[in-house]
FIKOL-126666 format. One record per residue: x, y, z of N, C-alpha, C in turn; residue in one letter. Coordinates in steps of 0.001 Angstrom, whole numbers, padded with zeros to 6 digits, always signed. Each point is the difference from the previous one (the first is absolute). Layout:
! residues N
XYZXYZXYZA
...
! end
This chain:
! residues 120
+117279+091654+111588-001433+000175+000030-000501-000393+001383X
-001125+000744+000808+000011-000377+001316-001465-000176-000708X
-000146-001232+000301-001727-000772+000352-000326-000737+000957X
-001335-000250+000470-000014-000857+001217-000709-001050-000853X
+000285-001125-000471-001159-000874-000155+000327+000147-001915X
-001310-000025-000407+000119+000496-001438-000614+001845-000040X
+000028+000575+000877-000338+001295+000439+001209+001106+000331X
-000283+000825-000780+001490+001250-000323-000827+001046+001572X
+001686+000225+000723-001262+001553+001121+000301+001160-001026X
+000776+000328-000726-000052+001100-000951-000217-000231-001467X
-001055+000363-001312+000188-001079-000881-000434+002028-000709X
+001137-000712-001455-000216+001377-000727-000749-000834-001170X
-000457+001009-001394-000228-000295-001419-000010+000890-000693X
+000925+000148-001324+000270+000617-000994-000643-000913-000987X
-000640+000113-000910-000200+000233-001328+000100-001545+000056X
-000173-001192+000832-000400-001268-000639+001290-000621+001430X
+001006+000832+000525+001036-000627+000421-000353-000064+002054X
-000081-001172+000353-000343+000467+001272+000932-000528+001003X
+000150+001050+001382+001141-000539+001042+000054+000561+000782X
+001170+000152+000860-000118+000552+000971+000710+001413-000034X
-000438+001129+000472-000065+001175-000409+001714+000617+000097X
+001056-001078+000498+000882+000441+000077+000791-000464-000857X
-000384-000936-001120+000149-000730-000832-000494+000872-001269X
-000863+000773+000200-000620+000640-001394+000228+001062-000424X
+000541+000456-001415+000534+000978-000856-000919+000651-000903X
+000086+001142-000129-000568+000875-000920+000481+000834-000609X
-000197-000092-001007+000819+000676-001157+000252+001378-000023X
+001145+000774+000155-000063+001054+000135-000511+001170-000915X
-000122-000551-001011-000854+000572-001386-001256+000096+000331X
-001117-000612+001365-000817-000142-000072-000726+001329+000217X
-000688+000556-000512-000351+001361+000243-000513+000201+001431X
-000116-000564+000646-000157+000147+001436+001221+000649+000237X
+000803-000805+000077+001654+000437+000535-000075+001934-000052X
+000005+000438-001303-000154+000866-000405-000596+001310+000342X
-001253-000613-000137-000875+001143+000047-001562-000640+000656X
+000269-000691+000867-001127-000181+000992-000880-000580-000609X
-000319-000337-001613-000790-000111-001174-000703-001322-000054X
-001441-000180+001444-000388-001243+000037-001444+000313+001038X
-000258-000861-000113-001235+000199+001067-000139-001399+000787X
-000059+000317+001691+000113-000681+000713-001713-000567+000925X
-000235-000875+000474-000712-000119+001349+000602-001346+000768X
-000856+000202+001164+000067-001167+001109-000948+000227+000555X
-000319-001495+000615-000895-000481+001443+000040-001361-000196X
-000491-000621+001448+000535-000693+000929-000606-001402-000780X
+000605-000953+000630-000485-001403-000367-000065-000950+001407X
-001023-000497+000400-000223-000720+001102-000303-001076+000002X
+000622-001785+000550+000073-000845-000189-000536-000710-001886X
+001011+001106-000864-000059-000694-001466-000658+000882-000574X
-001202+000813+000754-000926+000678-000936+000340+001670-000068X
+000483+000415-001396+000384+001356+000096-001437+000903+000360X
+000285+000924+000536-001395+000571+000294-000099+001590-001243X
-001288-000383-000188-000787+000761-000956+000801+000281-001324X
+000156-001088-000373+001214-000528-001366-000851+000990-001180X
-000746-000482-000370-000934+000300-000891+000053+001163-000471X
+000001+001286+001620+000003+001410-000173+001106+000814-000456X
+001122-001292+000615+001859+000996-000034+000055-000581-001802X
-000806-000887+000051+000644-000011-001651-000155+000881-000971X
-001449+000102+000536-000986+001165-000953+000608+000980-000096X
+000198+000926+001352+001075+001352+000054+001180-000430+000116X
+000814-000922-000473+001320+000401-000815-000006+000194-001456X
-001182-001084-000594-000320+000655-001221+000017+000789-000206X
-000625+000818+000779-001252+001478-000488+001346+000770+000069X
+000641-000398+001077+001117+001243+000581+000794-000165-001436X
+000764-001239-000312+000585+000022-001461-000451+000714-001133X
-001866-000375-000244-000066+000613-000822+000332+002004+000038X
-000175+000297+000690-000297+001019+000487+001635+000608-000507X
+001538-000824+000271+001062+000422-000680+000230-000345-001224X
-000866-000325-000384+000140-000896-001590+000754-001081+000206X
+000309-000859+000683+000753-001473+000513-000949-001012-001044X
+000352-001017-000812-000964-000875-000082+000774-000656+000647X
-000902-001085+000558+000318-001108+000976+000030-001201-001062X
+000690-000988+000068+000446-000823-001170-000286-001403+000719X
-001138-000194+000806-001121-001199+000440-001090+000682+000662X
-000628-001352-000069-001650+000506+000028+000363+000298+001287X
-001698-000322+000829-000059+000553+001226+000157-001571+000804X
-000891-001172-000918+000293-001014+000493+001335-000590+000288X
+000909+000313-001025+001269-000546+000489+000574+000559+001089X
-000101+001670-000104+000641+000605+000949-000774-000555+001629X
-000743-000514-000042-001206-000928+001250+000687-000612+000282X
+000485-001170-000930+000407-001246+000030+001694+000052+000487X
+000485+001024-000722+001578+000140+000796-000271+000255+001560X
-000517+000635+000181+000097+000663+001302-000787-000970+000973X
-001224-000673-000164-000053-001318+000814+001125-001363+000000X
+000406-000105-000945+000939-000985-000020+000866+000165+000993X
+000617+001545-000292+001192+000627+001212-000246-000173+001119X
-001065+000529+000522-000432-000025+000943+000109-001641+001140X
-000434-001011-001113-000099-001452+000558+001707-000252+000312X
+001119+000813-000211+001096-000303+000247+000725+000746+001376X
-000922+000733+000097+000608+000589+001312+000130-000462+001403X
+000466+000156+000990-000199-000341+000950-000519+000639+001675X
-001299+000490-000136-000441+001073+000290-001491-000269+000145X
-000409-000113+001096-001527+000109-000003-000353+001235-000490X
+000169+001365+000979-000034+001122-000767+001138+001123-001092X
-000326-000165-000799+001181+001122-000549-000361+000974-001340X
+001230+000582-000501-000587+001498-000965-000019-000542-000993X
-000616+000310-001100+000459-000354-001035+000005+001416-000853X
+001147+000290-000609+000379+001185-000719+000390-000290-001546X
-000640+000897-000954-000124-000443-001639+000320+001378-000242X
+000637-000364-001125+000072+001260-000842+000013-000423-001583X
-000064+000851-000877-000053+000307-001351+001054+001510-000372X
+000670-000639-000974+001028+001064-000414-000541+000032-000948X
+000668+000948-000691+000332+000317-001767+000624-001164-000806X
+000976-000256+000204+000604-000919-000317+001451-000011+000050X
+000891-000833-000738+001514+000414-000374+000190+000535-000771X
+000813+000810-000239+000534+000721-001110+000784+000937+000233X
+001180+000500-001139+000949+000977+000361-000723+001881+000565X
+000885+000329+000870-000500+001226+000598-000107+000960-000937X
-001681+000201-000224-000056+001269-000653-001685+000374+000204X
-000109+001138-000114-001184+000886+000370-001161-000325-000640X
+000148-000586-001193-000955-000798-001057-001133-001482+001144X
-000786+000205-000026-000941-001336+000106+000586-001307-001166X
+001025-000860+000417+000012-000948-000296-000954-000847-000827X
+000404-001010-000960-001216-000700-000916+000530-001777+000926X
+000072-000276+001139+000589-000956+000821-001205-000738+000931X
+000246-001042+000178-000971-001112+000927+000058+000864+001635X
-001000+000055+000736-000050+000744+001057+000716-001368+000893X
+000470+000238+001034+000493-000533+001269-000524-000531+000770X
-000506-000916+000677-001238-000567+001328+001527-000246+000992X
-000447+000831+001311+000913-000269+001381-000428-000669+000630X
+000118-001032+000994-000857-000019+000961+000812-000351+001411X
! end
């Protein structure tokens, strides 16, 4: 694990598990793998504060809803992960990139009945 301090320069998160991105696995079942089957955004975070948090949350929702994704936390938690992360980096400025999958499940053409995925 390369950190400086208590601060990761690369820090990943799957689904509750967090580290460093060369350290982190994803399930190959995950319908991402697959079939692209997720909805993504990013923008920037500058000394701690992600910028215009509020908005990327809103439209990943919307974008989810929009594939039929339910997202399986509110909006507050999904807030609260992603500032937390953020306080671990080591980076005045840097990206922050999220996504939402489908979820896991075996490969098949069917919409899954499965917990969606949070990347970050």
């Amino acid at each position: 694990m390369v950190t400086m301090g208590n601060f990761y320069n690369e820090l990943g998160y799957y689904n509750g598990n967090i580290g460093e991105l060369s350290e982190m696995t994803i399930p190959m079942n995950d319908r991402a793998s697959f079939f692209g089957d997720g909805v993504y955004d990013a923008t920037i975070a500058r000394n701690g504060v992600i910028h215009d948090l509020n908005k990327h949350i809103d439209r990943i929702y919307r974008s989810a809803s929009m594939l039929q994704i339910n997202i399986n936390m509110t909006k507050d938690e999904m807030r609260n992960i992603l500032n937390s992360l953020i306080t671990k980096v080591n980076f005045e400025t840097t990206m922050v990139y999220f996504q939402i999958t489908r979820g896991t499940a075996t490969r098949n053409h069917t919409f899954p009945d499965v917990p969606s995925n949070f990347w970050v």
